[in-house]
mmCIF file as gemmi writes it, N, C-alpha and C atoms, coordinates in Angstrom:
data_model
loop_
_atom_site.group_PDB
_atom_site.id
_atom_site.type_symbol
_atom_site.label_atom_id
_atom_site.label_alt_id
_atom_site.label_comp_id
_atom_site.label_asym_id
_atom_site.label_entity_id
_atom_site.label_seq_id
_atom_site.pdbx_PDB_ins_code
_atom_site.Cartn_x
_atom_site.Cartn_y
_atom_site.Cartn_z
_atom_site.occupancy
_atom_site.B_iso_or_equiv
_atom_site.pdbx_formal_charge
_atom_site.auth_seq_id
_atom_site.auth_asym_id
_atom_site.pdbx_PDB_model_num
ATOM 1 N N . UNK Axp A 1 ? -14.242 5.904 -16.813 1 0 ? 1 A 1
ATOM 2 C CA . UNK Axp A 1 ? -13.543 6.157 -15.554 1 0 ? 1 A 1
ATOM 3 C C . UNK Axp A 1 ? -14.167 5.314 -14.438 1 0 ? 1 A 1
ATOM 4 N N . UNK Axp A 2 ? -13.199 4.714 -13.169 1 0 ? 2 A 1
ATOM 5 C CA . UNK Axp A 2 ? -13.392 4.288 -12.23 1 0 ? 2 A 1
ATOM 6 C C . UNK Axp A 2 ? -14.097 5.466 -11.353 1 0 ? 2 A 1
ATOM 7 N N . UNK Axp A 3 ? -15.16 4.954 -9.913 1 0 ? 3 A 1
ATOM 8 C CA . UNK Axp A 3 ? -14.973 5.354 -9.173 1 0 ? 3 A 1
ATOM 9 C C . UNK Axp A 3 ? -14.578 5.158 -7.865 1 0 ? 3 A 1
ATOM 10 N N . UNK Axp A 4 ? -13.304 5.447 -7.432 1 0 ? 4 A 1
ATOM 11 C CA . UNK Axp A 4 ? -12.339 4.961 -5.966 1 0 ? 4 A 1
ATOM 12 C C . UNK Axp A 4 ? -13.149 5.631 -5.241 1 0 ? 4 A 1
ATOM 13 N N . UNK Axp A 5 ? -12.935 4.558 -4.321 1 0 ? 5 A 1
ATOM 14 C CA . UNK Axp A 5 ? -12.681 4.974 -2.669 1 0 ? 5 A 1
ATOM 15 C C . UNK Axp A 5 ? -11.783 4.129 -2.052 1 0 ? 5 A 1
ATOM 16 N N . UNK Axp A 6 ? -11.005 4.569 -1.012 1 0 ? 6 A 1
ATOM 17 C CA . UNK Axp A 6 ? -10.212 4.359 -0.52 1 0 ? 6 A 1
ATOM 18 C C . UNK Axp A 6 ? -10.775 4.598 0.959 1 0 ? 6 A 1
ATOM 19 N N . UNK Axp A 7 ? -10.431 3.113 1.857 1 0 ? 7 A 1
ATOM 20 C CA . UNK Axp A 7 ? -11.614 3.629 3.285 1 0 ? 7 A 1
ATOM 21 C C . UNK Axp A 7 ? -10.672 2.721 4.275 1 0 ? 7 A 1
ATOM 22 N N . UNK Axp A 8 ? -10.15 3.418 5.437 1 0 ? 8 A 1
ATOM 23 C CA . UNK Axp A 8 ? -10.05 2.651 6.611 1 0 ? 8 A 1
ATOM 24 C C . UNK Axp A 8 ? -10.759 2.824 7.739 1 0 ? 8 A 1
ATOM 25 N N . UNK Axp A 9 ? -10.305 1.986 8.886 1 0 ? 9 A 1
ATOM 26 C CA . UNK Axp A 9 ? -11.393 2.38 9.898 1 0 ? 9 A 1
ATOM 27 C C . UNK Axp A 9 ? -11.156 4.209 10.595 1 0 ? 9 A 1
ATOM 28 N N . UNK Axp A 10 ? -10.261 4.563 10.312 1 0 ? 10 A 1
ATOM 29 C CA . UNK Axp A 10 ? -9.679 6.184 10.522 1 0 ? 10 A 1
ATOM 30 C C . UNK Axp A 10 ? -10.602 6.964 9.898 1 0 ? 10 A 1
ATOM 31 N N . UNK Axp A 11 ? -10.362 6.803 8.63 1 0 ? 11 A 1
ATOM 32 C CA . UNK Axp A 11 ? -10.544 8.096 7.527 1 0 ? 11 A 1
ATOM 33 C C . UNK Axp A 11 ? -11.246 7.828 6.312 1 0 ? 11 A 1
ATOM 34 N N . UNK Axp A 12 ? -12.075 8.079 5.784 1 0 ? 12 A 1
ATOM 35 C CA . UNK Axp A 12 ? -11.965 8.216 3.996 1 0 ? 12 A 1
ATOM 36 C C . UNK Axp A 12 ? -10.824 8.809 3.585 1 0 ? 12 A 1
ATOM 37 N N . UNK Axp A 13 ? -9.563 7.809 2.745 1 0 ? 13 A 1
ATOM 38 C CA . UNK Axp A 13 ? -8.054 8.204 2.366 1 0 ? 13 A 1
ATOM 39 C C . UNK Axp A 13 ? -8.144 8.987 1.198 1 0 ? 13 A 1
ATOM 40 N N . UNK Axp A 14 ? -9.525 8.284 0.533 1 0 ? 14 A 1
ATOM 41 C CA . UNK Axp A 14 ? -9.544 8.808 -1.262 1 0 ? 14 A 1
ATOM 42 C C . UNK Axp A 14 ? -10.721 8.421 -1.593 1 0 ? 14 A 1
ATOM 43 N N . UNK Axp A 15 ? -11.422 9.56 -2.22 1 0 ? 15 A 1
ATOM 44 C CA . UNK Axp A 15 ? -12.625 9.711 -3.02 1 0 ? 15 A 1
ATOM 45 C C . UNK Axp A 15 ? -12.694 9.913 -4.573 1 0 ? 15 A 1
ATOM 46 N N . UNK Axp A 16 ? -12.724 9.541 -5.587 1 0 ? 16 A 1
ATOM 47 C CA . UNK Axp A 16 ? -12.552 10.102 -6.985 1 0 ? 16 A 1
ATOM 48 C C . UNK Axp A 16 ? -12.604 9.071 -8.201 1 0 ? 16 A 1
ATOM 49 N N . UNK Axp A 17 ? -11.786 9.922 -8.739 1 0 ? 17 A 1
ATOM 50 C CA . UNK Axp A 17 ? -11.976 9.435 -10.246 1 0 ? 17 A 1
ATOM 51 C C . UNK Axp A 17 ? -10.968 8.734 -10.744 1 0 ? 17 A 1
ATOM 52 N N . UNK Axp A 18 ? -10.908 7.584 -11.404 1 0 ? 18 A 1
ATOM 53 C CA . UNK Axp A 18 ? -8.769 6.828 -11.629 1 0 ? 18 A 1
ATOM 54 C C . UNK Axp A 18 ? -9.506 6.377 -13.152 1 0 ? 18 A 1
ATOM 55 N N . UNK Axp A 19 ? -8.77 5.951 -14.106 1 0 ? 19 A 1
ATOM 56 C CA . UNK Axp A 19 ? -8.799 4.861 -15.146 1 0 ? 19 A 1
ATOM 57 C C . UNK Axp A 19 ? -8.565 3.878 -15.407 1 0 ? 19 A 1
ATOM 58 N N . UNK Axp A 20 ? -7.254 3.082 -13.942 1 0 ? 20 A 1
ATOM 59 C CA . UNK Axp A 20 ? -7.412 2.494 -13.319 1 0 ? 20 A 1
ATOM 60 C C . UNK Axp A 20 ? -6.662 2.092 -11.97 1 0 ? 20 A 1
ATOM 61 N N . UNK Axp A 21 ? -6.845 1.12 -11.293 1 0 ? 21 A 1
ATOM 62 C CA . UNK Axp A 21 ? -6.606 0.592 -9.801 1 0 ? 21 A 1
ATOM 63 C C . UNK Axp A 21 ? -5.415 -0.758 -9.974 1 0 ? 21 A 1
ATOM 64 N N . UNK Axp A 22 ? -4.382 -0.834 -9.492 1 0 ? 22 A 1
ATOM 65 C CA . UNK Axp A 22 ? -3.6 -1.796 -9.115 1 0 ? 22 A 1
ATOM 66 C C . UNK Axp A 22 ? -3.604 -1.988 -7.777 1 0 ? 22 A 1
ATOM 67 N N . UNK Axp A 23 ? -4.445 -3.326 -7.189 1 0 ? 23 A 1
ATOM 68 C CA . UNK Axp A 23 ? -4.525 -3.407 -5.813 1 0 ? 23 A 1
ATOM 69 C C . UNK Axp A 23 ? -3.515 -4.829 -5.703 1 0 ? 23 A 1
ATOM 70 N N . UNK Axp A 24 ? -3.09 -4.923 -4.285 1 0 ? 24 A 1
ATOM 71 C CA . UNK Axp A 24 ? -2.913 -6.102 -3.55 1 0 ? 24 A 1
ATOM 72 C C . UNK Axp A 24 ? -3.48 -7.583 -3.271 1 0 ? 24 A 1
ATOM 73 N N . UNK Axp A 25 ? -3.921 -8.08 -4.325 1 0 ? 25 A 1
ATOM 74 C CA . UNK Axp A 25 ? -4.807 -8.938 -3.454 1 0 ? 25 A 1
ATOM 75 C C . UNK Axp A 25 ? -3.752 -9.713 -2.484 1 0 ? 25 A 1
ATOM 76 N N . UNK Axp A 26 ? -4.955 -11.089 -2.187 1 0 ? 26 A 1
ATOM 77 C CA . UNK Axp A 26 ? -3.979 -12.073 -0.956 1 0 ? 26 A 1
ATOM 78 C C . UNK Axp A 26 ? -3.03 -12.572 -1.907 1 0 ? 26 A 1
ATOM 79 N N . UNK Axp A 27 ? -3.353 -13.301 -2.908 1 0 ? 27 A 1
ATOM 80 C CA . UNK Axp A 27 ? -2.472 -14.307 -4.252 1 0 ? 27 A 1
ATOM 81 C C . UNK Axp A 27 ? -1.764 -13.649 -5.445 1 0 ? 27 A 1
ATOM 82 N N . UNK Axp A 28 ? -1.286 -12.064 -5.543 1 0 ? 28 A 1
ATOM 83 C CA . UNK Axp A 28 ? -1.265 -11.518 -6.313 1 0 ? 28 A 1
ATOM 84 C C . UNK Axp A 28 ? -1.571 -9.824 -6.629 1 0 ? 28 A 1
ATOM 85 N N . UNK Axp A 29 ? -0.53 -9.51 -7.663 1 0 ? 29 A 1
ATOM 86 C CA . UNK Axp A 29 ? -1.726 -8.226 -8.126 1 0 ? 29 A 1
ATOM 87 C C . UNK Axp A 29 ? -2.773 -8.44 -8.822 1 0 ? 29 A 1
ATOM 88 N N . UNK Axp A 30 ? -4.021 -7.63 -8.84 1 0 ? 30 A 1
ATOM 89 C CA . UNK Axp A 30 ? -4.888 -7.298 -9.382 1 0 ? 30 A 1
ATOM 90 C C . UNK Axp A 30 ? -5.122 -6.155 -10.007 1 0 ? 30 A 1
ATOM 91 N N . UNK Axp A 31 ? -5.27 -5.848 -11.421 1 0 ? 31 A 1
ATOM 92 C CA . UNK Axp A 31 ? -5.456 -4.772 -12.178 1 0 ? 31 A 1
ATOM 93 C C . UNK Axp A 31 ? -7.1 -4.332 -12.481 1 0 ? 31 A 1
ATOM 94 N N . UNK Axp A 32 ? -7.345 -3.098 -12.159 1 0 ? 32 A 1
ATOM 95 C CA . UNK Axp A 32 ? -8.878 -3.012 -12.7 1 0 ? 32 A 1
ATOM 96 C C . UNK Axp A 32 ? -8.944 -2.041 -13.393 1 0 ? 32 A 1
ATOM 97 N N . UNK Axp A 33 ? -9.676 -2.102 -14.681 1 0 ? 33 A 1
ATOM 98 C CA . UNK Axp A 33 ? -10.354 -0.705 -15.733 1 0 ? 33 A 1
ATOM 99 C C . UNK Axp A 33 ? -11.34 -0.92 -15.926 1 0 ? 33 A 1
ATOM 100 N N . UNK Axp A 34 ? -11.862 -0.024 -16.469 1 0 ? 34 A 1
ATOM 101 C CA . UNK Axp A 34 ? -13.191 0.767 -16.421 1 0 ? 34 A 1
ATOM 102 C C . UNK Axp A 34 ? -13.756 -1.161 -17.317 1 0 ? 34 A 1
ATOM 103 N N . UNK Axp A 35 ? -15.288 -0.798 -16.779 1 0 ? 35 A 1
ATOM 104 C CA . UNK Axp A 35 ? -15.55 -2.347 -17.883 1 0 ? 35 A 1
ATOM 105 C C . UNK Axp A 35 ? -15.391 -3.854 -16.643 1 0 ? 35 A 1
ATOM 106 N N . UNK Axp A 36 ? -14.471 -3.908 -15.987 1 0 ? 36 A 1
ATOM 107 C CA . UNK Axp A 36 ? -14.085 -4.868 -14.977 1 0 ? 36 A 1
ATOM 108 C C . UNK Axp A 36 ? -15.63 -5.386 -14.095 1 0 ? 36 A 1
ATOM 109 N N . UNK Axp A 37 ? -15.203 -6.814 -14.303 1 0 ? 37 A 1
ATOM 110 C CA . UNK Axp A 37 ? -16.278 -7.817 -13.927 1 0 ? 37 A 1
ATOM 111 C C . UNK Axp A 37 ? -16.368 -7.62 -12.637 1 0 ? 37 A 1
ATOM 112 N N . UNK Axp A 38 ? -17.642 -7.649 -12.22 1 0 ? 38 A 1
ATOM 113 C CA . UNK Axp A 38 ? -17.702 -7.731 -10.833 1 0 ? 38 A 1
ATOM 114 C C . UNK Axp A 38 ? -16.913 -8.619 -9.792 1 0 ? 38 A 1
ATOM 115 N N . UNK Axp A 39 ? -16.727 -8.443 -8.697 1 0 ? 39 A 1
ATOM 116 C CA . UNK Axp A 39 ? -15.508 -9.069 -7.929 1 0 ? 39 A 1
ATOM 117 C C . UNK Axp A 39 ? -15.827 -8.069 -6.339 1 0 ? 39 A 1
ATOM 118 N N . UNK Axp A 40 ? -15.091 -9.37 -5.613 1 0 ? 40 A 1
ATOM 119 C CA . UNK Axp A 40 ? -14.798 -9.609 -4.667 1 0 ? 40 A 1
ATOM 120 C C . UNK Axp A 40 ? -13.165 -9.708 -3.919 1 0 ? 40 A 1
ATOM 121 N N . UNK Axp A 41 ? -12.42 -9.46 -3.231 1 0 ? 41 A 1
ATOM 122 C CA . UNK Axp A 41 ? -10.975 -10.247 -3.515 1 0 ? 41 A 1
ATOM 123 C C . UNK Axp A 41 ? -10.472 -9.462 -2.11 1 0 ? 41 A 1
ATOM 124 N N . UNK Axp A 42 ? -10.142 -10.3 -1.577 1 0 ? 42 A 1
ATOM 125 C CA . UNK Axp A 42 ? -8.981 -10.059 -0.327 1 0 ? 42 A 1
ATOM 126 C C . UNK Axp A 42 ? -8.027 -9.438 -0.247 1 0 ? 42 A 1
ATOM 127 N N . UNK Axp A 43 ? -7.437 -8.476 -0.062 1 0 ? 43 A 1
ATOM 128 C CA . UNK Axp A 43 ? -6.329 -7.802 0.099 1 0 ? 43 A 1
ATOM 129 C C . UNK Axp A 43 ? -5.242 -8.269 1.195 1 0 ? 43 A 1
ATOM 130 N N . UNK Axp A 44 ? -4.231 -8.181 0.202 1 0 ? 44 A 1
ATOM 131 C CA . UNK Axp A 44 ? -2.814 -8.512 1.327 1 0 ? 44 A 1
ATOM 132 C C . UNK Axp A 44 ? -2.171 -7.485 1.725 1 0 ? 44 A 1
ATOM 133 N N . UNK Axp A 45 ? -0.901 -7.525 1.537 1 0 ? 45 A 1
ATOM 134 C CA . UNK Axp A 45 ? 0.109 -6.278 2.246 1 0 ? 45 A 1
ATOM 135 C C . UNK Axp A 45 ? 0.622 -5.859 0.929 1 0 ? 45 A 1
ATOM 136 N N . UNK Axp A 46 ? 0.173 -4.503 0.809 1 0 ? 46 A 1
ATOM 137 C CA . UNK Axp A 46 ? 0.926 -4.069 -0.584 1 0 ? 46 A 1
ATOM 138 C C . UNK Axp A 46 ? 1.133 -2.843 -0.695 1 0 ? 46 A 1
ATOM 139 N N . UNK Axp A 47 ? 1.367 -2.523 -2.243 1 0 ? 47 A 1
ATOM 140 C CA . UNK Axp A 47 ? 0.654 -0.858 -2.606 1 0 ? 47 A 1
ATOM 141 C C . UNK Axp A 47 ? -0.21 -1.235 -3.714 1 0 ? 47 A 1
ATOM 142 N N . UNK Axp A 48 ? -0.89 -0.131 -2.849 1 0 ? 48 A 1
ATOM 143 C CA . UNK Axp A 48 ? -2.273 0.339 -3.893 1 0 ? 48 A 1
ATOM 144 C C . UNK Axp A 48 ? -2.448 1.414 -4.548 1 0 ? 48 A 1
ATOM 145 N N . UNK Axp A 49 ? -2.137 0.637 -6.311 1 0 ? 49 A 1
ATOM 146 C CA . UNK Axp A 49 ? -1.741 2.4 -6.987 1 0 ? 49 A 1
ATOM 147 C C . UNK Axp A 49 ? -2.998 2.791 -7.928 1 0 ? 49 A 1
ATOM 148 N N . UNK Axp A 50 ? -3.07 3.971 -8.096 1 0 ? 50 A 1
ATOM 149 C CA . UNK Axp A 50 ? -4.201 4.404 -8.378 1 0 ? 50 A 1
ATOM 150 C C . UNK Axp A 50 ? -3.582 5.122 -9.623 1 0 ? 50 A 1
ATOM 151 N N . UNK Axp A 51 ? -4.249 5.289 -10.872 1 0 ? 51 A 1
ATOM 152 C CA . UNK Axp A 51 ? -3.589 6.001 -12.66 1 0 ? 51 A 1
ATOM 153 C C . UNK Axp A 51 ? -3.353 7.493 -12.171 1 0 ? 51 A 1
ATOM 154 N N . UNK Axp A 52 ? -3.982 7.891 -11.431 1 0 ? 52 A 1
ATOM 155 C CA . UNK Axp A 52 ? -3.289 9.302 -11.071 1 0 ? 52 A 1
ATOM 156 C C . UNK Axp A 52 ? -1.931 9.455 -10.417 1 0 ? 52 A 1
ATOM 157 N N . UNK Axp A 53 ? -1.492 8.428 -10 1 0 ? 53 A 1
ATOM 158 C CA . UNK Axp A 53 ? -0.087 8.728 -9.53 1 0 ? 53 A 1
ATOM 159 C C . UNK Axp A 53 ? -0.376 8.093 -7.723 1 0 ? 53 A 1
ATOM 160 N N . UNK Axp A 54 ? -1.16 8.399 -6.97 1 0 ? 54 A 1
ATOM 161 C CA . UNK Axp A 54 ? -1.828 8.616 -6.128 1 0 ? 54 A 1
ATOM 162 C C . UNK Axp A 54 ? -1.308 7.036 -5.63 1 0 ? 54 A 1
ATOM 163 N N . UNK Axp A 55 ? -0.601 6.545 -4.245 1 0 ? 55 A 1
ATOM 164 C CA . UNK Axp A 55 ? -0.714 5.179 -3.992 1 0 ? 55 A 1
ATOM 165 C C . UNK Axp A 55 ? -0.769 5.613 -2.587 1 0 ? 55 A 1
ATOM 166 N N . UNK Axp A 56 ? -1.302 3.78 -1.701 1 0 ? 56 A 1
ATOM 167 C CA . UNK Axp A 56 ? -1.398 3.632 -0.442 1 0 ? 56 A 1
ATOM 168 C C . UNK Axp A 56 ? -0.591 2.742 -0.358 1 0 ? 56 A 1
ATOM 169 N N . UNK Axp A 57 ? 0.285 2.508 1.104 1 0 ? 57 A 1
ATOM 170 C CA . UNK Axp A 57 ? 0.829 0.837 1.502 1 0 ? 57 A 1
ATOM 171 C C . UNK Axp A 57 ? -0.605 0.573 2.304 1 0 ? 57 A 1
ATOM 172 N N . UNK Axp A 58 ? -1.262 -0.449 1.826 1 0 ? 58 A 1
ATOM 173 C CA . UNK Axp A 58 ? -2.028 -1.463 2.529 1 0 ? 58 A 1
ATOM 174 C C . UNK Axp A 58 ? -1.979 -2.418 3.383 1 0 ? 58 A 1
ATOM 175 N N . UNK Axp A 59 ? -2.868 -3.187 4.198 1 0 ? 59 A 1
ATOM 176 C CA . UNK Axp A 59 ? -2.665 -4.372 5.137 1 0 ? 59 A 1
ATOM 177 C C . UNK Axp A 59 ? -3.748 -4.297 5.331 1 0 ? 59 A 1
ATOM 178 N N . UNK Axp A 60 ? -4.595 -5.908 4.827 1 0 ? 60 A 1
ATOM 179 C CA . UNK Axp A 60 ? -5.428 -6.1 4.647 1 0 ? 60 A 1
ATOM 180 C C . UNK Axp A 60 ? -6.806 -5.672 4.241 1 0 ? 60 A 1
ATOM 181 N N . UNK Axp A 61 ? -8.137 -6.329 4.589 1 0 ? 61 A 1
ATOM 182 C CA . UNK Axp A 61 ? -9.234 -5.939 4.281 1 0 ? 61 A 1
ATOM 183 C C . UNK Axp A 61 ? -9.707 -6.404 2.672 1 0 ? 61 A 1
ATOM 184 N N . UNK Axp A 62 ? -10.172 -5.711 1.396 1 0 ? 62 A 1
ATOM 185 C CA . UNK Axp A 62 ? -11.253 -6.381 0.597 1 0 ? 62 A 1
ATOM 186 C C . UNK Axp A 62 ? -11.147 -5.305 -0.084 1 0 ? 62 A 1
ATOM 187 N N . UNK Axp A 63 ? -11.639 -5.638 -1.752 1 0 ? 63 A 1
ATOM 188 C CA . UNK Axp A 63 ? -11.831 -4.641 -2.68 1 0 ? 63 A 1
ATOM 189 C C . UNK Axp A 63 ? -13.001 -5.071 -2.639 1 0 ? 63 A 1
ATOM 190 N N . UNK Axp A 64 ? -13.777 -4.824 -3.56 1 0 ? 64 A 1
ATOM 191 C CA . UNK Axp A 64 ? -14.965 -4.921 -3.882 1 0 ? 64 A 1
ATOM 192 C C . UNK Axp A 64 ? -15.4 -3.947 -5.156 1 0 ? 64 A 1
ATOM 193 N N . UNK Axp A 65 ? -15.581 -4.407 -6.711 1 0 ? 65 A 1
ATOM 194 C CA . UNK Axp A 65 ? -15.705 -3.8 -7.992 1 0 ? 65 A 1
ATOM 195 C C . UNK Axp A 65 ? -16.794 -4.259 -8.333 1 0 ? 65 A 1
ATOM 196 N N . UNK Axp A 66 ? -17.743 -3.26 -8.836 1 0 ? 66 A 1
ATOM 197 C CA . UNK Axp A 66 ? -19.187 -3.236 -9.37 1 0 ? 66 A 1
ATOM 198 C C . UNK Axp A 66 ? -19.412 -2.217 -9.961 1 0 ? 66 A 1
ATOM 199 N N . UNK Axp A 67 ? -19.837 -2.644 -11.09 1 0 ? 67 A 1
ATOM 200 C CA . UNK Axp A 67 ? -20.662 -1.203 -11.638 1 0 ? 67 A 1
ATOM 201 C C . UNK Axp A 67 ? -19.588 -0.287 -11.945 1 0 ? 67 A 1
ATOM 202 N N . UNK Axp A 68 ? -18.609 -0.182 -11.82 1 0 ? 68 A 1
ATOM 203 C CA . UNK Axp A 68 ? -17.074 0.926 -12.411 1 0 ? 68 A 1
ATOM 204 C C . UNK Axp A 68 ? -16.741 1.75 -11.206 1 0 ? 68 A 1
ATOM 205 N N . UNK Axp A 69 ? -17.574 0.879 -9.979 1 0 ? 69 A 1
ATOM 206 C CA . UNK Axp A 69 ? -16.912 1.55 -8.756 1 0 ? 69 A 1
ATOM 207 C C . UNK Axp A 69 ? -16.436 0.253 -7.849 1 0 ? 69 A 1
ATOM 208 N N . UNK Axp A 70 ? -15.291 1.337 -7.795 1 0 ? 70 A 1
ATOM 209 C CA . UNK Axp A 70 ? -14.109 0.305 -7.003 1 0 ? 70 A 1
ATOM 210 C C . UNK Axp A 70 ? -14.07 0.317 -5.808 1 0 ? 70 A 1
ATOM 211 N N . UNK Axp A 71 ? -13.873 0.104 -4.241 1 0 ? 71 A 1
ATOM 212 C CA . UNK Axp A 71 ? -14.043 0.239 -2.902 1 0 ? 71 A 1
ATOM 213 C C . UNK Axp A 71 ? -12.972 -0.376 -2.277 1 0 ? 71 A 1
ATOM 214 N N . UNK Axp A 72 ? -12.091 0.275 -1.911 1 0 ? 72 A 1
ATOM 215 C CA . UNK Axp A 72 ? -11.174 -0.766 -1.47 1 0 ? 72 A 1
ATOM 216 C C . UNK Axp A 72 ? -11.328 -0.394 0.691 1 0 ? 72 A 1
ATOM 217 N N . UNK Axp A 73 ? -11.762 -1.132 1.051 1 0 ? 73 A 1
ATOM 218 C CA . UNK Axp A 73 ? -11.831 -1.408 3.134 1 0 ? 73 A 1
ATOM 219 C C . UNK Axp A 73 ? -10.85 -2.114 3.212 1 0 ? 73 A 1
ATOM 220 N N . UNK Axp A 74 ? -9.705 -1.205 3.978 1 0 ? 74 A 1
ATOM 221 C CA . UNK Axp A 74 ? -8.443 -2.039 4.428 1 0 ? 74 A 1
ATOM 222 C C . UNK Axp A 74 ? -8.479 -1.248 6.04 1 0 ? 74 A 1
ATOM 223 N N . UNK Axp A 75 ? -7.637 -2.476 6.646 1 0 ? 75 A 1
ATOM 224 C CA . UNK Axp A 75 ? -7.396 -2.21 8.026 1 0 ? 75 A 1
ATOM 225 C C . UNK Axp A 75 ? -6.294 -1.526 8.047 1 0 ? 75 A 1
ATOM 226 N N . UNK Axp A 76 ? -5.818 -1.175 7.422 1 0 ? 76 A 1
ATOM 227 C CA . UNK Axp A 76 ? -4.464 -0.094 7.448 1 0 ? 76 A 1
ATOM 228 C C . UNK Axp A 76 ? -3.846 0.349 6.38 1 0 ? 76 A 1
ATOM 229 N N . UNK Axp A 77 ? -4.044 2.109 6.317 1 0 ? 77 A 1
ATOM 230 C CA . UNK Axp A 77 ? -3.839 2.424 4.923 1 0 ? 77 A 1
ATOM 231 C C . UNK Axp A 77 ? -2.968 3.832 5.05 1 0 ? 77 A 1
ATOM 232 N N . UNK Axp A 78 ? -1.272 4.211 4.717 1 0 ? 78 A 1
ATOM 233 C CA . UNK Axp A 78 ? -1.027 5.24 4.498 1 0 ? 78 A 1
ATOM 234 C C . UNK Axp A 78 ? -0.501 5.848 3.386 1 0 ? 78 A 1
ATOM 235 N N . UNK Axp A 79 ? -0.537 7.258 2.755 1 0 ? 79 A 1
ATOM 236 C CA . UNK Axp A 79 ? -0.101 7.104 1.646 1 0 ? 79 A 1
ATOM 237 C C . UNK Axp A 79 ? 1.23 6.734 1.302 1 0 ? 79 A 1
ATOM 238 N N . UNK Axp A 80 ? 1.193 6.862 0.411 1 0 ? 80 A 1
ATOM 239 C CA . UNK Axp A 80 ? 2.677 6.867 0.154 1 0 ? 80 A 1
ATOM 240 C C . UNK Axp A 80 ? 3.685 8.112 -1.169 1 0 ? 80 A 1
């Protein structure tokens, strides 16, 4: 299992547990599961869906994956 967070400058959106993360990057989607190489990656305007069902519309900010924890800092995040 992943561990999410989900963070804008507002709120912590989401704290927990996923299997995995479909984020936004700038060039693309990006898929992450458990195991996923460390990374860096820009976020564009998207949704950000999480294996629980669980998504955000995004605009901008950065993931950041290490270690089986995922972090996604966006400047604007509501659910959806």
């Amino acid at each position: 299992m992943l561990k999410v967070s989900v963070i804008s400058p507002e709120a912590v959106l989401f704290e927990g547990e996923a299997s995995s993360v479909t984020a936004p990057a700038f060039d693309g989607e990006v898929g992450i599961l458990t195991g996923h190489a460390a990374m860096v990656t820009t976020l564009g305007s998207g949704k950000l869906r999480l294996s629980d069902g669980k998504a955000f519309h995004v605009e901008g900010g950065f993931v950041q994956v290490a270690d089986n924890e995922v972090r996604v800092v966006t400047e604007k995040a509501t659910p959806v």
